[in-house]
Each structure stands twice: as C-alpha cells, then as structure tokens.
VOTITI-823477 format. One record per residue (C-alpha): chain; y, z, x. Coordinates in nm, 4 decimals. Layout:
<pts>
+-----+----------+----------+----------+
! mol !       yy !       zz !       xx !
+-----+----------+----------+----------+
!   A !        Y !        Z !        X !
...
+-----+----------+----------+----------+
</pts>
This chain:
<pts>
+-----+----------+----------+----------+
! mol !       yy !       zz !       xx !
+-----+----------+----------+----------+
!   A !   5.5650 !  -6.5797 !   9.0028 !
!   A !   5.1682 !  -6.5759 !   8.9511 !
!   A !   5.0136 !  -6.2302 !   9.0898 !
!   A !   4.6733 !  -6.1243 !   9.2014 !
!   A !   4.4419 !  -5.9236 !   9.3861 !
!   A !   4.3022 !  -6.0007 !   9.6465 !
!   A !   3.9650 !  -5.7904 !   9.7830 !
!   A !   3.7942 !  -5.7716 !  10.0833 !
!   A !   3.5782 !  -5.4299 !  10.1267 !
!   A !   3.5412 !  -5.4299 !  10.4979 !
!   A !   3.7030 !  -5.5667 !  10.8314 !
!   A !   3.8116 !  -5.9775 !  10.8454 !
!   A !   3.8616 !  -6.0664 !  11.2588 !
!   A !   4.0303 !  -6.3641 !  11.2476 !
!   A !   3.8961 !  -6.4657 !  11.5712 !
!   A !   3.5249 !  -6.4340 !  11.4975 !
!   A !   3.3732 !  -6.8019 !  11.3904 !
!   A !   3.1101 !  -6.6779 !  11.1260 !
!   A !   3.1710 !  -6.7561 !  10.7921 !
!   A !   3.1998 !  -6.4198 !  10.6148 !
!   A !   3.5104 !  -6.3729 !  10.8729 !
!   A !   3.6494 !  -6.7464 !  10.7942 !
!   A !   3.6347 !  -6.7433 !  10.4369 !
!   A !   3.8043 !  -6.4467 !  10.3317 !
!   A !   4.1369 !  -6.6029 !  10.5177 !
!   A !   4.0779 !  -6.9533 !  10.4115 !
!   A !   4.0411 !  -6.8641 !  10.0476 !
!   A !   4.3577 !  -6.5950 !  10.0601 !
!   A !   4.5932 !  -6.8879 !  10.2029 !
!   A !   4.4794 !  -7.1493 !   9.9297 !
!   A !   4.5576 !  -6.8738 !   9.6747 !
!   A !   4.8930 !  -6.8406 !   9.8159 !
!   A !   4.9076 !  -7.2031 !   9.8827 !
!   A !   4.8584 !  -7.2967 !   9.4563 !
!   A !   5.1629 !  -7.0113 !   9.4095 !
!   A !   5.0264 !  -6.7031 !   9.3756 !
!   A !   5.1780 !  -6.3616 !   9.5262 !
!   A !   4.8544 !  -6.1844 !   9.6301 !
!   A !   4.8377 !  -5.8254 !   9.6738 !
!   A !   4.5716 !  -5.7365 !   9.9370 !
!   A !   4.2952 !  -5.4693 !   9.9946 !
!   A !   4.1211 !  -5.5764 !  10.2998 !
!   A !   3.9671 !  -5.3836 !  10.6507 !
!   A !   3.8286 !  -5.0215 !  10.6712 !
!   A !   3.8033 !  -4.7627 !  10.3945 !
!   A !   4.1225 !  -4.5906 !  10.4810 !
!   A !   4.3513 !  -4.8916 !  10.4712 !
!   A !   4.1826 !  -5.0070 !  10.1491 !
!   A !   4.2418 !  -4.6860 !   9.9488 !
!   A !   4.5505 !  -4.7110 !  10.0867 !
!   A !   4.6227 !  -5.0874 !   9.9417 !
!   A !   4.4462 !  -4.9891 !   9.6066 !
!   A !   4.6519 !  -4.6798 !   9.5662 !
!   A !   4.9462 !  -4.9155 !   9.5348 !
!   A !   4.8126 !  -5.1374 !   9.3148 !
!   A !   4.6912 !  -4.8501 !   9.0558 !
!   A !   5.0683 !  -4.7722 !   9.0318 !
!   A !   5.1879 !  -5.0910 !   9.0026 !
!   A !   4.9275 !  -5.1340 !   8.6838 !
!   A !   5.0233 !  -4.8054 !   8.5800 !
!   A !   5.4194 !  -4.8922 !   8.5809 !
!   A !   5.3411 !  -5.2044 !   8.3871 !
!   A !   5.2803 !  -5.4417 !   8.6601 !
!   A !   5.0920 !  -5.7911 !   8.5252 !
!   A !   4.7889 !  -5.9455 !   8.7411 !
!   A !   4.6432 !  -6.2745 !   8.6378 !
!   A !   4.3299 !  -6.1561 !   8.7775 !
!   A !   4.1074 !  -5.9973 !   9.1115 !
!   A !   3.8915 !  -6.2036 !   9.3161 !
!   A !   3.6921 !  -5.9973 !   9.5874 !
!   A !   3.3935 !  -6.1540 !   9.8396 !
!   A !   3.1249 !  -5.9819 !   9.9486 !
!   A !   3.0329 !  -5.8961 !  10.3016 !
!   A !   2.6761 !  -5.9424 !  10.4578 !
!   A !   2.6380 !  -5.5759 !  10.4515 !
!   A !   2.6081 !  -5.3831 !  10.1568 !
!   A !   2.9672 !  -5.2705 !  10.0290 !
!   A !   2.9090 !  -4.8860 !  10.0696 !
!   A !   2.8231 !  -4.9243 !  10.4646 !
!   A !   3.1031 !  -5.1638 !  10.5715 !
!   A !   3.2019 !  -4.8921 !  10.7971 !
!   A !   3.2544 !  -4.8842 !  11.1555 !
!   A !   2.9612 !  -4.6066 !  11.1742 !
!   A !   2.8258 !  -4.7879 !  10.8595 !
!   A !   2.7533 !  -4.4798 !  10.6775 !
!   A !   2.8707 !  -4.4285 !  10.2577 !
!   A !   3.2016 !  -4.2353 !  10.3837 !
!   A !   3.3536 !  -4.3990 !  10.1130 !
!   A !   3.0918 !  -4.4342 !   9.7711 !
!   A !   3.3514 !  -4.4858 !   9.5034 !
!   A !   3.6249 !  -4.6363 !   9.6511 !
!   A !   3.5533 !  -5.0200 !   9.5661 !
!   A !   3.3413 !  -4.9902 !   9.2645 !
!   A !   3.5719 !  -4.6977 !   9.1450 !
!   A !   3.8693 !  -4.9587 !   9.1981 !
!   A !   3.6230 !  -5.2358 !   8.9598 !
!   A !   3.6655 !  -4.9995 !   8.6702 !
!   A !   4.0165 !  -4.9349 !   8.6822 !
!   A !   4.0445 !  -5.2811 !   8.6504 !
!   A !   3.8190 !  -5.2961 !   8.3578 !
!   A !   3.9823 !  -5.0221 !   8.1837 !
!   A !   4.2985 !  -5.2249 !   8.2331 !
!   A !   4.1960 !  -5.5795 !   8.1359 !
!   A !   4.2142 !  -5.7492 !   8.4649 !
!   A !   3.9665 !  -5.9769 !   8.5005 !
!   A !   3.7178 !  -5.9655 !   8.7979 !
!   A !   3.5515 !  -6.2622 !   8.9889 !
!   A !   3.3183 !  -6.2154 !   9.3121 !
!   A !   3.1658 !  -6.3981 !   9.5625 !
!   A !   2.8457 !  -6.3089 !   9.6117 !
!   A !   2.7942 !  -6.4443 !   9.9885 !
!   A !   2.4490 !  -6.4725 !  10.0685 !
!   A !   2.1184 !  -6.2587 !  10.0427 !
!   A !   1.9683 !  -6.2676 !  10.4054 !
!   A !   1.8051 !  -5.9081 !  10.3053 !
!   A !   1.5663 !  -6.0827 !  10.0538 !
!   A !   1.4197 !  -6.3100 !  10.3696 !
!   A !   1.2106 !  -6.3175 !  10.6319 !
!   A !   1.5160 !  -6.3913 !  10.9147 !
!   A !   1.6292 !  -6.0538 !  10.7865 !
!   A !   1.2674 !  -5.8794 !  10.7492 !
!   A !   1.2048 !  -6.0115 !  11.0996 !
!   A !   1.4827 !  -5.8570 !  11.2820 !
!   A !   1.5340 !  -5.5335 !  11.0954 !
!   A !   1.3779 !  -5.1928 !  11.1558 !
!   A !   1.1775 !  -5.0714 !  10.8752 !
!   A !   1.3421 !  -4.7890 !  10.7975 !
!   A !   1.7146 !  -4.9783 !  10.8092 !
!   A !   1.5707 !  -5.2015 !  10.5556 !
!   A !   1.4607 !  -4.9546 !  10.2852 !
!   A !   1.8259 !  -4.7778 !  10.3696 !
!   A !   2.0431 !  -5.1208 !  10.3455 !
!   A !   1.7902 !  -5.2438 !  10.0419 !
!   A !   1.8664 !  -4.9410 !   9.8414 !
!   A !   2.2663 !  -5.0131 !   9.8540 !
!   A !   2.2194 !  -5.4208 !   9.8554 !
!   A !   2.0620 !  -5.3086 !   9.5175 !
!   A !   2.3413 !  -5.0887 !   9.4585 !
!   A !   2.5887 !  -5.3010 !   9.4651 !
!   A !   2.3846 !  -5.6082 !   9.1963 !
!   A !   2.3710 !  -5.2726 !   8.9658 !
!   A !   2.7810 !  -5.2331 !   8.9920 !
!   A !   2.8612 !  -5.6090 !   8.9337 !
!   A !   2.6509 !  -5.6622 !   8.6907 !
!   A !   2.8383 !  -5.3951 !   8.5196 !
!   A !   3.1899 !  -5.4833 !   8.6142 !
!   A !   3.2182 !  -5.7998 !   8.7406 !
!   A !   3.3437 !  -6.1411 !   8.5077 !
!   A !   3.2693 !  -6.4260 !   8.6654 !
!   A !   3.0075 !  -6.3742 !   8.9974 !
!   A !   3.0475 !  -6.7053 !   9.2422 !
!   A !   2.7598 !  -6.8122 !   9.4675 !
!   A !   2.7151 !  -7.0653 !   9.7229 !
!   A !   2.4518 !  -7.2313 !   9.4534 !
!   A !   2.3611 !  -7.0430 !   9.1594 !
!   A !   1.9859 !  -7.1322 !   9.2569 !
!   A !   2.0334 !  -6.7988 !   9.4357 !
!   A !   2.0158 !  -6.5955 !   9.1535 !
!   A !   1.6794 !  -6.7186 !   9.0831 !
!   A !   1.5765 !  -6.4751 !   9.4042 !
!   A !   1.7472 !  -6.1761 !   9.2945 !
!   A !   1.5387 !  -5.8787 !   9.2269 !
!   A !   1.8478 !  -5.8095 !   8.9571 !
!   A !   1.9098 !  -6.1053 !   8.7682 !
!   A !   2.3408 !  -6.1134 !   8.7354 !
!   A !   2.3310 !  -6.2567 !   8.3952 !
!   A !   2.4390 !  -6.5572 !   8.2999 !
!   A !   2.8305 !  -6.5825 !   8.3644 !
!   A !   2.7541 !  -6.7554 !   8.7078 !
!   A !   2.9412 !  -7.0312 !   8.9263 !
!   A !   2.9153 !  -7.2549 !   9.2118 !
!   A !   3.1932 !  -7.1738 !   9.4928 !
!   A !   3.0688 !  -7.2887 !   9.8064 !
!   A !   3.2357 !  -7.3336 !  10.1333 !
!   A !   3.5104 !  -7.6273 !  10.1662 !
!   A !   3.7799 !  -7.7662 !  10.4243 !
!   A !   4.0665 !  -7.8049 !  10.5324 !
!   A !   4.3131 !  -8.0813 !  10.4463 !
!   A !   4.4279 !  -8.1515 !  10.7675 !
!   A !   4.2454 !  -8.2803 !  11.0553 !
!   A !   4.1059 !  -8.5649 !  10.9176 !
!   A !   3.9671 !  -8.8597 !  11.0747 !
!   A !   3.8071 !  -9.2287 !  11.0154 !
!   A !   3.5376 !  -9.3224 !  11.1263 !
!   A !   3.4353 !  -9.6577 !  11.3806 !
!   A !   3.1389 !  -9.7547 !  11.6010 !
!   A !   3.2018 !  -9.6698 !  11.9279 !
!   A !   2.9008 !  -9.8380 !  12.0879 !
!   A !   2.5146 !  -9.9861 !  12.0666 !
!   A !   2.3456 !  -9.6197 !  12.0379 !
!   A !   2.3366 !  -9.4244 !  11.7212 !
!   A !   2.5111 !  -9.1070 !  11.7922 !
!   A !   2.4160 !  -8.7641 !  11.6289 !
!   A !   2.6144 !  -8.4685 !  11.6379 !
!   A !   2.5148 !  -8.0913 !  11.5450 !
!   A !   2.7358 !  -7.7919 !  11.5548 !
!   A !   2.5657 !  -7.4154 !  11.4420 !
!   A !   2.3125 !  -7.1765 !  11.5207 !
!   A !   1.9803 !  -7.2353 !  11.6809 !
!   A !   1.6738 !  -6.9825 !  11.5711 !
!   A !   1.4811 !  -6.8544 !  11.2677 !
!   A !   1.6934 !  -7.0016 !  10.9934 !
!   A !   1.7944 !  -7.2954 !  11.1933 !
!   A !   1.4880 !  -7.4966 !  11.3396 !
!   A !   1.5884 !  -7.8404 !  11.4785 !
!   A !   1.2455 !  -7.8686 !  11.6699 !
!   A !   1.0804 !  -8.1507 !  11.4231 !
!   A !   1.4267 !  -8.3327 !  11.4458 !
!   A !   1.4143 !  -8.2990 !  11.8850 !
!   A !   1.0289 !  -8.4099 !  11.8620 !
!   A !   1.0937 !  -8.6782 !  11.6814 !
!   A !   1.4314 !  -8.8719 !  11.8885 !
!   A !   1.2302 !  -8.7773 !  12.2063 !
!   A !   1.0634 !  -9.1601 !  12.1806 !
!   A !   1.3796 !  -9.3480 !  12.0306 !
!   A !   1.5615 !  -9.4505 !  12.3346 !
!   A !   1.8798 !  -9.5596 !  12.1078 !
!   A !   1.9761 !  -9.2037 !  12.0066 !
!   A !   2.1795 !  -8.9763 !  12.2134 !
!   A !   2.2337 !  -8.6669 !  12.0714 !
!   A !   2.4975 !  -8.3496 !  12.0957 !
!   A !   2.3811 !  -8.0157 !  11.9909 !
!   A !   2.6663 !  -7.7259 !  11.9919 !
!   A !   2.5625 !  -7.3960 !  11.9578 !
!   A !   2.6682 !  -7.0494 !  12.1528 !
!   A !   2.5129 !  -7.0545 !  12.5137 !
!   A !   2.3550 !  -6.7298 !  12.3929 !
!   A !   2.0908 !  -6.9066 !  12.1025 !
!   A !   2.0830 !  -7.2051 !  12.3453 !
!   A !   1.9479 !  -6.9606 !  12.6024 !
!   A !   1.7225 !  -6.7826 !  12.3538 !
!   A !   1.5674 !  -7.1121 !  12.2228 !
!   A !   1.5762 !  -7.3660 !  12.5134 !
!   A !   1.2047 !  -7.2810 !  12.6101 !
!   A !   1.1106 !  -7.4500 !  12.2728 !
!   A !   1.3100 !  -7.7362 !  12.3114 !
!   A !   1.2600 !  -7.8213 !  12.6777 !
!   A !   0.9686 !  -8.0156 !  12.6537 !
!   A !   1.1563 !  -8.2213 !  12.4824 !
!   A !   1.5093 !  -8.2686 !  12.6429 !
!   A !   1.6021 !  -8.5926 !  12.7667 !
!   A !   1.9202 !  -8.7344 !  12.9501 !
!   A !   2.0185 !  -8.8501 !  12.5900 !
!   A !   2.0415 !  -8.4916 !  12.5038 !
!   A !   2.3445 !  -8.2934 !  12.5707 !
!   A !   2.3563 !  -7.9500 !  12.5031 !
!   A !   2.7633 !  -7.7855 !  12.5036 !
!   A !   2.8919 !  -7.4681 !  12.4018 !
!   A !   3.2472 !  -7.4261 !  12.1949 !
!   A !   3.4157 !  -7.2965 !  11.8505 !
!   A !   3.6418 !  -7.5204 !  11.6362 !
!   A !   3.9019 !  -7.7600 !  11.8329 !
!   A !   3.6363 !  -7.7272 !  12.1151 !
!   A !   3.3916 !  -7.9647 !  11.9737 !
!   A !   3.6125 !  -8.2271 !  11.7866 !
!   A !   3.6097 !  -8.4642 !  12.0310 !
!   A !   3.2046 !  -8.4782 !  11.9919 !
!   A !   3.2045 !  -8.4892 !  11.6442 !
!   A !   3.4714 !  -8.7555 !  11.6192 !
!   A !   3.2561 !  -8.9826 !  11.8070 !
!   A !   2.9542 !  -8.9252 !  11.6592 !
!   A !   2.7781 !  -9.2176 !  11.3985 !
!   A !   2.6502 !  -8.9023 !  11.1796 !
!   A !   2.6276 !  -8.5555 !  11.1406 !
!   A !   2.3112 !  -8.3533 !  11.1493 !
!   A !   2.1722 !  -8.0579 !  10.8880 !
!   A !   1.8029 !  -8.1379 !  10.9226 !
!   A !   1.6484 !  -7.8464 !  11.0075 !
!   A !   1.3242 !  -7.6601 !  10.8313 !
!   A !   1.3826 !  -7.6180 !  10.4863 !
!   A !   1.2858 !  -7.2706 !  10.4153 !
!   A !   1.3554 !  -7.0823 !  10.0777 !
!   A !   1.6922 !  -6.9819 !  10.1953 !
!   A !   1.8548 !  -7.2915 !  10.2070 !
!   A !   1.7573 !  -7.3820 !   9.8709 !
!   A !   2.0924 !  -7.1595 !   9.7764 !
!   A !   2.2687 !  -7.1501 !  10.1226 !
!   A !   2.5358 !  -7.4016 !  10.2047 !
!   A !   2.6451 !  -7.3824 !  10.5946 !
!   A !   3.0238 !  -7.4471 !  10.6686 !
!   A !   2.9276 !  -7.7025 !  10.9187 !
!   A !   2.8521 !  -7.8934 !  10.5890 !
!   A !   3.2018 !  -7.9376 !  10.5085 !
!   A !   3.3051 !  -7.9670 !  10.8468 !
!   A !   3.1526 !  -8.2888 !  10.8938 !
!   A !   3.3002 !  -8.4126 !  10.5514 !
!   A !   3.5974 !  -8.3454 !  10.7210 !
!   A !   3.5330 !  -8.5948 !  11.0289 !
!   A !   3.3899 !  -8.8194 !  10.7458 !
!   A !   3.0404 !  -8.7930 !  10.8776 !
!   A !   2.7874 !  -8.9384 !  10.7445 !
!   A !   2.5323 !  -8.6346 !  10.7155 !
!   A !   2.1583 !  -8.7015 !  10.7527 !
!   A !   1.9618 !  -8.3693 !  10.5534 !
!   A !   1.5938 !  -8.2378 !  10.4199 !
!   A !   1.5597 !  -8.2916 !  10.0616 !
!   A !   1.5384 !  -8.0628 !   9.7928 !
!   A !   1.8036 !  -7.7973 !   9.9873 !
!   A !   2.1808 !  -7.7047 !   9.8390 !
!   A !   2.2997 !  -7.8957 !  10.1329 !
!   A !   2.1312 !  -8.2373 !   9.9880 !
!   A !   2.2541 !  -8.1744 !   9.6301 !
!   A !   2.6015 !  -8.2065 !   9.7299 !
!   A !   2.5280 !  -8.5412 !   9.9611 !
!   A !   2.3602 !  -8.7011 !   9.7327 !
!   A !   2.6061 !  -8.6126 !   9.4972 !
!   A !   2.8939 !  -8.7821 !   9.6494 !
!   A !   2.6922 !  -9.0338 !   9.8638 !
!   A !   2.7865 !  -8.9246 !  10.1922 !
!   A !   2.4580 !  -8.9380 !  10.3776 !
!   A !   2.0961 !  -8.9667 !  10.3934 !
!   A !   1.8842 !  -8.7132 !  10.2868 !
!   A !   1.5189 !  -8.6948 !  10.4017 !
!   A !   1.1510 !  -8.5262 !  10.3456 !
!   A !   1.0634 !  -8.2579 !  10.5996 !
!   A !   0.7925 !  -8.5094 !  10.6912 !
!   A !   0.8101 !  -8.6666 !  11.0819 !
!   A !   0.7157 !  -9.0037 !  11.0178 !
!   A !   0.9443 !  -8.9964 !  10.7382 !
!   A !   1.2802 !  -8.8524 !  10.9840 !
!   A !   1.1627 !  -9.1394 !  11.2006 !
!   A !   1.1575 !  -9.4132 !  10.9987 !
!   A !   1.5241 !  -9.3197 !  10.8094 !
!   A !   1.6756 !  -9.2877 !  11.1856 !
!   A !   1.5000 !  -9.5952 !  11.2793 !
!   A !   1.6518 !  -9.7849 !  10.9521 !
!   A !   2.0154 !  -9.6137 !  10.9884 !
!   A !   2.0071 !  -9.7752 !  11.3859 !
!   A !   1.9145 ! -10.0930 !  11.2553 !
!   A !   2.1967 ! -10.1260 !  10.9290 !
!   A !   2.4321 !  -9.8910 !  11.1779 !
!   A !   2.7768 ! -10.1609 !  11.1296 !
!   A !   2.6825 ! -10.0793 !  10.7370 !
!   A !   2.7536 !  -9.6702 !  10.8066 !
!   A !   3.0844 !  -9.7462 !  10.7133 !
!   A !   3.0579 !  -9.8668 !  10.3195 !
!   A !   2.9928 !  -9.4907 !  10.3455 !
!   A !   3.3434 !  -9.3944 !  10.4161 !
!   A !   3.5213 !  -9.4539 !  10.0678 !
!   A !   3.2701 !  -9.2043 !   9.9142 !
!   A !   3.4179 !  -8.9212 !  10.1364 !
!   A !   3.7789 !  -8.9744 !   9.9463 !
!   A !   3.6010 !  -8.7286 !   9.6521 !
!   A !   3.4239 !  -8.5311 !   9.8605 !
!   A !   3.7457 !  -8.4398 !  10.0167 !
!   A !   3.9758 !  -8.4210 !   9.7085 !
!   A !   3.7360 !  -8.1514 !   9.5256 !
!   A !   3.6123 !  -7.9680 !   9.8120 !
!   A !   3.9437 !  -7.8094 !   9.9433 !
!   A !   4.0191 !  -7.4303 !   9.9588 !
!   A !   4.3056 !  -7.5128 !   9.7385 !
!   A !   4.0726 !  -7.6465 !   9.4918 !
!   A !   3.8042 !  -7.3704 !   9.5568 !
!   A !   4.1545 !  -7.1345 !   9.4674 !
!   A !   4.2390 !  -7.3297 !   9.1454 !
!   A !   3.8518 !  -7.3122 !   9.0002 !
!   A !   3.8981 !  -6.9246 !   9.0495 !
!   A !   4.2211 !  -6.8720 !   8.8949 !
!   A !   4.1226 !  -7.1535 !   8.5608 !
!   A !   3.7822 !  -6.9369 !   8.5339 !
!   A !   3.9609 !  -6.6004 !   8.5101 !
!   A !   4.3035 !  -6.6965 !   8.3146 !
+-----+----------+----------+----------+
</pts>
C-alpha cells in the first residue's frame, strides 16, 4: 500500500467552519480516499513530537514514504500553541530536515498571508505584529530551505511576499465535495441571489446592497454569523428592504437557500488580498451548480471565467447594475450554464486536489 505523511503543526476542531479547520480533514480523507495509508502529526506540540517520534523510527528501520504534505496554519508555526508562545522552536522545522536528510519529498500549503494586509494591520496590536511578523518571516526562511513543492491558493500570492519562495510553486486551492450535488431550475419571476460568508473588512457587500436597493425583481439571502451581521448591520440598514433576508447557519443549515437561489454571489470590494485568496464558498456554490456573479481581475474570477460558470463584473455600480439587470432579463438562459459545471466539478474535488499532490511529489 501507498504511505505518507501527513502534517498539521497545530490543533484541527472539526466542528469549527473556517477553512484552515476544514481543509486539513478534507484533504487527509481524499488522500486516504486515492489509497494511501497516511501517518499523521496533527494538534499541540506534545502530541506532534509524539507522532513524529514514530515516524523517525519507522524511516530509521527502513520504512518507505512516497512523500509529506503539511498545511500551514494562520498563525505562524512556532506559536500554534495554546499560550502561543515558541515552547516548541525545532520541533516542525527540525522534523523538515530529517526528511531532507532522508529523501522524502516535502510539499506545503502555504494558506494565506492576512499579516501582509491591512484586515490584519487593522486589528492587531503593534507590538503583536512585530512579534508574529518576525516568526511569519521565520517560517518563509525554513521552507524556502526545505520545502519541494510550496502550494498556494494562487501563486499571484507570492508576488506579495517579502521572501520570494522561488520558483517551484503551485496552484491548490480549495475544492468540494462529490456528494451533495444538485441541478439547477427557475423557481419563479424574481432573480434570486444567494451569499454565504463573512461580513467586514475583507468582505464588503455594501456597493452590491446599494445597488439591488432600486431593482424590485431581486430578492436576496445573505448568511453570515449573527455576530458580523450585528457588527455590520448599521452600514447596511439604510439599505434593507423586505426583499432582503438576512439568516444565520453553517453547512446543511443553509442548503435549502442556496438550492433555490438563480446565482451565487462573491462580489464584494476587490482589495489586494483577493487577487491570491480563493474563499471556500467559491466551490460551494459550484457544488449547488450556481451560477456565480464576481469583480474582475480577483482569483475568484480566474477560475469562473475559466470554466464559464458565471458572470464576472467591474467594481463599477452602473456596471453591477446593468449585468443584474441583463441576467433578469435572459434569466430562462441561466441554464445553458449548467453543462459547464460538469468540469468544474470533475477537477475541483479533494480527491483530485490529493492526486495533483501525490503526481507533483512521486
């Protein structure tokens, strides 16, 4: 049977719905799924030295992996810790070279870079930033050094580095699930839009709200946690209507909304960080076989474009207006969009995510 290892250098909860805590179990299961027996270092420092202690034996008694895959966490690697202080400062990157020195070949995902950014900048204490800085930059230093293959969302995201990680870099964004996936029909005269996600800095829907507030034929669904809602609403108020519903749930929750939905939203304000960051919501809605309606010029409308599964749009007002105007008026032709999903779906599976990792490192 197929081995590998399989890192994680801090603490997955399975029941948290952010991506950094979704991933790392999505992408473990596909490995297993395409036949591979995975030996695991995930969670806090001591359970991980504990899980890479086994593994240096096995290597040492002549045990054969195909390869390591690790992903990042949002925090620098050194303070993953409960108290988030460097208890721990050569346990990962210590592990890294042992695999080196032993030929095993190395890929990491390199998850996002939030610290480079003004949602980060805005929210941080000075001092925490020069700390967490310091050790972001840390870690770029070590895989540069030891790391193969480094996977990004979009590789546009090296471009802001303040380390450049060479040149040995691939796309591995998000993807979906097999299951769970529906057709889509017109379920009556008004276009409906659907958005699931955050609500804030990085996510600004307020051009998109301005701009349905005077078409009468849209009714819209916005999902986010009753917490952002709260935190937000006095922005938005002005321009809620009883064609706007606002609801609160995770995955399973929602479905229902999305399933009846005409198209999917990701139009929000297209600052430098999504020219590189690809939200999971994304392949959500190619899941539901939404058509998705985007800003141009972000990761997010590279990949619609790319398989023709939406609209995407310039951060202009007029513009939004005129495109949701034009989809309302052609909406019986929304589905000629649906055979386009069929590749979307085929190449944008954990599974296949899993097999792109284990062909680049074999």
């Amino acid at each position: 049977m197929k081995r590998m290892i399989y890192h994680i250098p801090y603490y997955v909860d399975k029941n948290r719905h952010s991506g950094s805590h979704i991933r790392p179990f999505k992408m473990l299961d596909a490995f297993k799924k395409i036949g591979y027996d995975v030996d695991v270092i995930m969670g806090y420092a001591a359970q991980r030295e504990e899980a890479i202690d086994k593994i240096k034996d096995n290597i040492l008694n002549g045990v054969i992996y195909d390869f390591c895959y690790s992903e990042s966490s949002t925090m620098p690697t050194l303070l993953t810790e409960k108290n988030h202080l460097p208890t721990h400062p050569f346990l990962d990157f210590g592990f890294f070279k042992f695999l080196k020195n032993h030929g095993v070949k190395i890929g990491l995902f390199y998850r996002d870079t939030h610290w480079l950014f003004e949602q980060y900048k805005n929210t941080v204490s000075k001092p925490k930033q020069l700390i967490s800085t310091f050790f972001y930059k840390y870690d770029l230093k070590k895989y540069k050094k030891y790391i193969d293959i480094i996977y990004m969302p979009d590789k546009k995201m090296n471009d802001y580095l303040p380390i450049s990680l060479g040149s040995n870099i691939q796309n591995l964004p998000p993807a979906l699930d097999e299951e769970k996936i529906y057709n889509y029909s017109p379920k009556n005269e008004f276009l409906n839009i659907f958005y699931v996600g955050g609500l804030g800095d990085l996510y600004n829907l307020e051009l998109f709200f301005k701009v349905i507030f005077d078409l009468d034929f849209i009714h819209f669904t916005l999902c986010t946690r009753e917490s952002e809602w709260n935190n937000q609403k006095e922005i938005y108020k002005k321009y809620m209507t009883d064609r706007i519903n606002v609801i609160n749930g995770g995955p399973g929750e929602y479905d229902v909304f999305l399933e009846e939905s005409d198209i999917a939203l990701l139009f929000a304000e297209p600052k430098k960080y999504w020219n590189f960051a690809i939200p999971v919501k994304l392949f959500e809605y190619i899941k539901f076989k939404k058509p998705i309606i985007s800003v141009k010029k972000t990761a997010t409308s590279r990949i619609i474009e790319k398989y023709k599964i939406g609209f995407t749009v310039d951060y202009n007002e007029d513009l939004l207006k005129d495109k949701l105007i034009h989809i309302y008026k052609n909406k019986n032709k929304l589905t000629d969009l649906i055979p386009n999903f069929n590749m979307a779906l085929e190449e944008n599976t954990w599974e296949a995510r899993a097999r792109k990792v284990a062909k680049d490192l074999s």
